[in-house]
C-alpha positions in Angstrom: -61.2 -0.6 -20.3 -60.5 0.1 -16.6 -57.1 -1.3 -16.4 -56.0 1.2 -19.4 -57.0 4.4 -17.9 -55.6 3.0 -14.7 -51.8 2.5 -16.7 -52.1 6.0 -18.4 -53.1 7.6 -14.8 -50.0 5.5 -13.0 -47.6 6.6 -15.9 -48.7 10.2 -16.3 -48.1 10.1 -12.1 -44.8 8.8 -13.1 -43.6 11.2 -15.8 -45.3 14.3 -13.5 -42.7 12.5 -10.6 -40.1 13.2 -13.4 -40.5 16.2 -13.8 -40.6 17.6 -10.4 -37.5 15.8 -9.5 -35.5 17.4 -12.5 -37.1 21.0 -11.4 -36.3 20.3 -7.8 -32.7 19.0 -9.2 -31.9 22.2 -11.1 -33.1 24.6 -8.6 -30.7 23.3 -6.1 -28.1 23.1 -8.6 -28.9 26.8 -9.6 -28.8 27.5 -6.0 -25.5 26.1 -5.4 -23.4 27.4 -8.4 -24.6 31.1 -7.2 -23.3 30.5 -4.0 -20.2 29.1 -5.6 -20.0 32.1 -7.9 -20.7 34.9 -5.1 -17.8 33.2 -3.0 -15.4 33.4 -6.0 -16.1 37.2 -6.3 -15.9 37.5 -2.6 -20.3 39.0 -3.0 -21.9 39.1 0.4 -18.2 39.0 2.6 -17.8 42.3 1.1 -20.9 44.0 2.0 -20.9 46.3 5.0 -22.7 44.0 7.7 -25.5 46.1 7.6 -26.5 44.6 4.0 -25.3 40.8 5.0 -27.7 38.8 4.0 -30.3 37.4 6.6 -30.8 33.7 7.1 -33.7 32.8 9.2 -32.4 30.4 12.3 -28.7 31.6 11.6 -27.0 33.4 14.5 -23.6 35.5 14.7 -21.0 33.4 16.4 -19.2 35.4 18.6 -15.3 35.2 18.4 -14.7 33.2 21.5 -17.3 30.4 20.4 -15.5 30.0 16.6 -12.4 29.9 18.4 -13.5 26.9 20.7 -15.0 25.3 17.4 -12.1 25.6 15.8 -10.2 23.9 18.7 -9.1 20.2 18.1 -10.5 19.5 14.6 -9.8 16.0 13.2 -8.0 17.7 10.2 -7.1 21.0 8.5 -6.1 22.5 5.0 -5.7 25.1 3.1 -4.2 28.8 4.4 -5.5 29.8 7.9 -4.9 33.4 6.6 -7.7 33.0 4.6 -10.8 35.6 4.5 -13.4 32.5 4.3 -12.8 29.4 7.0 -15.3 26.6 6.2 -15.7 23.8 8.9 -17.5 20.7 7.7 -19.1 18.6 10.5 -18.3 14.4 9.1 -20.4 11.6 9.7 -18.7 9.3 7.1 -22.0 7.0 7.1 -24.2 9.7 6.2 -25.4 8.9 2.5 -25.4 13.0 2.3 -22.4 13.7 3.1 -21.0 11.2 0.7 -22.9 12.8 -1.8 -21.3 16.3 -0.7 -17.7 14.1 -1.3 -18.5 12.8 -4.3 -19.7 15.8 -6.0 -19.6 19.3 -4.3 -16.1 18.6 -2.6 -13.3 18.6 -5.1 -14.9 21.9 -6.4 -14.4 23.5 -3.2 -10.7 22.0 -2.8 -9.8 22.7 -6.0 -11.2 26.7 -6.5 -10.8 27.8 -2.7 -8.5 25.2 -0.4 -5.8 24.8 -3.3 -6.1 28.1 -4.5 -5.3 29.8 -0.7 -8.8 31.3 -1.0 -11.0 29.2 2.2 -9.2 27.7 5.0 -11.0 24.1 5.7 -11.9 22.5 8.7 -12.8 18.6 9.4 -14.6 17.5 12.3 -15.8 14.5 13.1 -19.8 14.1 14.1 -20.9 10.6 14.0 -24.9 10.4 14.2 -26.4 8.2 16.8 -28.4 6.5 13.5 -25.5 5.7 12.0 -23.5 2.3 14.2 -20.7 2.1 12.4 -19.8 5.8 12.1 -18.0 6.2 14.9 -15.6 3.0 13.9 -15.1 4.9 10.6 -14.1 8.3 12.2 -12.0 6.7 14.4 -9.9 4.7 11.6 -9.9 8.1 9.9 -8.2 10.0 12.5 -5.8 6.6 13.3 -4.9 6.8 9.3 -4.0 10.7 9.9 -1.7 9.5 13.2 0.3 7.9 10.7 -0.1 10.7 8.1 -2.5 9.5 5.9 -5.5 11.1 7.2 -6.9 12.1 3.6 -6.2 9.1 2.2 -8.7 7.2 4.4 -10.8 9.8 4.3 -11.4 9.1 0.6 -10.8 5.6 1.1 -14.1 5.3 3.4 -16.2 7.8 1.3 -15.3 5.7 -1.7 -16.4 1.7 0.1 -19.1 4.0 1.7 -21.4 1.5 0.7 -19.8 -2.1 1.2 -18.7 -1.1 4.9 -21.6 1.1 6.4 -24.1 -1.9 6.7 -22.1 -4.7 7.3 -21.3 -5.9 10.3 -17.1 -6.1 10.2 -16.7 -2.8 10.0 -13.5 -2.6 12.1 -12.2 -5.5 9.8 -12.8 -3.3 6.8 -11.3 -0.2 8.3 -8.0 -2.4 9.0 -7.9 -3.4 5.3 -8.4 0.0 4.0 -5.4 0.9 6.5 -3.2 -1.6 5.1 -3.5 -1.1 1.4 
């Protein structure tokens, strides 16, 4: 009798799991496509900055400091006329920003870079936790050299996996070169 009211208890604990996941999942998918939504109708940038929203922990960046981030980025695209610049910080082991790749990237190409809307900014950010990082950022910017910066870029999002843990990473990165 013990053991069966210790299985319903563990699955019920499952299937409550469940469910928060999915609820956590939607909210920050609901989060994200109003974001997506107020950038399309240009929302909060239109606001006088008065009624900006606040974000706790965010500063203003002067003018000088965006200018020196802006300075030497591993890549750009998109029109630098644009109202909205977006600078992504890579680290191209970093399991979330291969998710952001995978998933909330060719959104943002294909409704702001393509369409003139955001200008985009790449720069590279390897994280001390991640070893073979650096390797990959560097075979990134070697690829764009040689003008084929965004096809290593997806090239090492894509083998994410079958290169970050390994240890011949640079023998990887010279195979993803060459094909």
């Amino acid at each position: 009798m013990a053991e069966k009211k210790i299985s319903v208890s563990v699955q019920q604990l499952v299937v409550g799991a469940l469910v928060l996941a999915v609820v956590a999942g939607a909210f920050w998918v609901g989060k994200l496509t109003t974001e997506l939504k107020l950038l399309k109708s240009g929302g909060a940038a239109q606001l006088p900055e008065t009624q900006q929203p606040k974000v706790a922990g965010v500063t203003k960046v002067s003018n000088d400091e965006w200018q020196k981030l802006l300075e030497s980025p591993a890549v750009t695209r998109g029109n630098s006329q644009a109202k909205v610049t977006m600078v992504e910080f890579v680290d191209y082991q970093c399991p979330f920003c291969k998710r952001a790749f995978d998933e909330t990237w060719p959104v943002i190409m294909k409704d702001y870079v393509d369409s003139g809307k955001m200008f985009y900014v790449i720069r590279d950010l390897p994280l001390a936790i991640h070893a073979n990082a650096p390797v990959a950022a560097q075979a990134v910017r070697c690829a764009g050299d040689g003008g084929k910066y965004w096809e290593m870029h997806d090239k090492v999002f894509e083998t994410q996996e079958e290169w970050s843990s390994g240890g011949k990473v640079d023998e990887l990165m010279k195979q993803y070169a060459l094909h």
